[in-house]
C-alpha positions in Angstrom: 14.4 -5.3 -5.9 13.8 -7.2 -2.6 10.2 -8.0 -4.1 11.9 -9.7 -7.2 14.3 -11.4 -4.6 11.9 -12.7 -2.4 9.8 -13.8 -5.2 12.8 -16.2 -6.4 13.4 -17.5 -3.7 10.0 -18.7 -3.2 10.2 -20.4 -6.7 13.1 -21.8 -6.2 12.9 -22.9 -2.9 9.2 -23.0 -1.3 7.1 -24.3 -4.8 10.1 -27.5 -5.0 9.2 -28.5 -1.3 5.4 -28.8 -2.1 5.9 -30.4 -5.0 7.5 -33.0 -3.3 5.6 -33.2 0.2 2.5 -33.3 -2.6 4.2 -36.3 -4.3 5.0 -38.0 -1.0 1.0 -37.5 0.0 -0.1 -39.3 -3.3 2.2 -41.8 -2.8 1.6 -42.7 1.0 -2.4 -42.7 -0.1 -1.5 -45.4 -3.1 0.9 -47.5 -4.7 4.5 -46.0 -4.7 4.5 -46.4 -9.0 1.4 -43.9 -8.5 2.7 -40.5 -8.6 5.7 -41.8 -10.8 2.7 -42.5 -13.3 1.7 -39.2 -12.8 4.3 -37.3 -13.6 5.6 -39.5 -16.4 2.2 -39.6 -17.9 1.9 -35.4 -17.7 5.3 -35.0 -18.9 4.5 -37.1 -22.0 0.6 -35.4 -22.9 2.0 -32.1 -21.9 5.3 -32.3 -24.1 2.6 -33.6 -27.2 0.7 -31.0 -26.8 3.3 -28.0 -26.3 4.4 -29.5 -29.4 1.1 -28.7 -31.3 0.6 -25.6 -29.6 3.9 -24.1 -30.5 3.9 -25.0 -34.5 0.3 -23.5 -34.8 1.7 -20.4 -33.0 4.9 -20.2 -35.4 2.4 -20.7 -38.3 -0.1 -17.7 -36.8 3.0 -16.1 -36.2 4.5 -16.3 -39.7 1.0 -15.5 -41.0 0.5 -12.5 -39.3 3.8 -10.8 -39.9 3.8 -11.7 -43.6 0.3 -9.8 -44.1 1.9 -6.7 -42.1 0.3 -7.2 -38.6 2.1 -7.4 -35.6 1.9 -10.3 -33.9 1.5 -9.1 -30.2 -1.1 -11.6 -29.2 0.6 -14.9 -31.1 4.0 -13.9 -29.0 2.6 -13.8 -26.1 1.1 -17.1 -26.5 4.4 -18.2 -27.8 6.2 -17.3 -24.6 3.3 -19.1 -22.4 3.2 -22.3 -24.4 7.4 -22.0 -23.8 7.0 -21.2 -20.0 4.3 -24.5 -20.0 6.9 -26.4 -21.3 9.8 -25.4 -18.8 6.8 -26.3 -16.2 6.3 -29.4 -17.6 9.9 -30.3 -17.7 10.3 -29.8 -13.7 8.9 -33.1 -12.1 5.7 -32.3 -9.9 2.3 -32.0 -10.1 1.3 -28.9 -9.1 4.0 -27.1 -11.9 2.5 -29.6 -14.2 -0.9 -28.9 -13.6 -0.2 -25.2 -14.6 2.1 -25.9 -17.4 -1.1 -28.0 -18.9 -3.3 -25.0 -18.3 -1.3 -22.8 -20.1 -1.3 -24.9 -23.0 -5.2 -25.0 -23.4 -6.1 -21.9 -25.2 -9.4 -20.8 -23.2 -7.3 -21.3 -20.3 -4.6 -19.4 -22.0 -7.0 -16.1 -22.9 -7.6 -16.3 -18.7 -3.9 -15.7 -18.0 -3.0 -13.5 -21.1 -6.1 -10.9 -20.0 -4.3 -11.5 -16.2 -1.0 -10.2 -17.0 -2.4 -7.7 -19.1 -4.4 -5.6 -16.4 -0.8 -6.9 -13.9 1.5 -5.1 -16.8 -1.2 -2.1 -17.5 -1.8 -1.1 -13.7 2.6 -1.2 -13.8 3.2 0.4 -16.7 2.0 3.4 -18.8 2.1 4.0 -22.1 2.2 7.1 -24.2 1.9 7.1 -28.2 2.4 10.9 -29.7 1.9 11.5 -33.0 3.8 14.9 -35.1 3.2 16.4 -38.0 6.5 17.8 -39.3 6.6 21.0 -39.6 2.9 22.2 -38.1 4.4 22.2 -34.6 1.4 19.8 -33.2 2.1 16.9 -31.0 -0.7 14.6 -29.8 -0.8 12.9 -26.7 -2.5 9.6 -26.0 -5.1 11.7 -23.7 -5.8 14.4 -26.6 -8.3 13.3 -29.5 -5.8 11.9 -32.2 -6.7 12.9 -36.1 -8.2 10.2 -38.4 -5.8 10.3 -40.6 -3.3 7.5 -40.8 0.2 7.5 -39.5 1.5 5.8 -42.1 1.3 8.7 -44.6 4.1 11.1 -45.5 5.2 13.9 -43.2 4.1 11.6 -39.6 5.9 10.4 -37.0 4.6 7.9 -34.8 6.4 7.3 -31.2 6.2 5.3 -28.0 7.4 5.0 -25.2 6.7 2.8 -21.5 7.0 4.5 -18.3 7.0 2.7 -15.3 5.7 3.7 -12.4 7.3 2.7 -9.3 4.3 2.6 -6.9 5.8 1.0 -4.5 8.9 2.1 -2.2 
């Protein structure tokens, strides 16, 4: 809890006061319009193309769960593209430089694979799969059957643990 606390208040607090001594470097170096231009100029690119990037994710979305996938992937994009554009709403440069690299999508694969090993080395999870009635229950370490889940008579079930590693 006092991780999560200290980590706020270092958002809120620390990342606003170097956005602004960054802005006041720029401008001291040039014109004082200069890092106005900046921002204004990020602001408007970065809202266009959070703009683009969000519809073709709703689209992949849509596709995927019409054709019985889930979209795990597309969300998580989603919620990236939407965190770039809460970046990109906050003046600065530094929170728009990050807010534009989350809306490329190569740059985007860097940070999903990121949190990925961050949530997997947090979190663990277990599938187990029963077969009514035989009394067997698989665990996610045991050699699951080739069979499908989907057929009559499984059960399919999962669940996250976390892990509290740290005291």
């Amino acid at each position: 809890m006092r991780r999560i606390f200290l980590t706020i208040l270092t958002l809120f607090i620390v990342v606003p006061i170097l956005e602004l001594t960054l802005l006041l470097l720029v401008g001291s170096y040039t014109a004082w319009w200069v890092p106005l231009a900046m921002v204004l100029v990020t602001g408007v690119v970065g809202s266009l193309l959070a703009h683009s990037q969000g519809w073709k994710t709703v689209k992949k979305i849509r596709s995927q769960l019409g054709s019985g996938r889930i979209p795990a992937d597309s969300l998580m994009d989603g919620a990236m593209i939407l965190a770039a554009g809460i970046m990109l709403l906050t003046p600065g440069l530094i929170s728009d430089t990050v807010g534009i690299s989350l809306l490329l999508p190569p740059i985007r694969r860097f940070y999903k694979d990121w949190l990925i090993r961050w949530f997997a080395g947090r979190f663990h999870v277990r599938t187990m799969l029963s077969h009514f009635g035989s009394g067997r229950i698989h665990d996610d370490d045991d050699d699951l059957p080739a069979r499908s889940p989907r057929r009559s008579g499984e059960v399919v079930d999962s669940y996250v643990v976390k892990e509290d590693r740290h005291p």
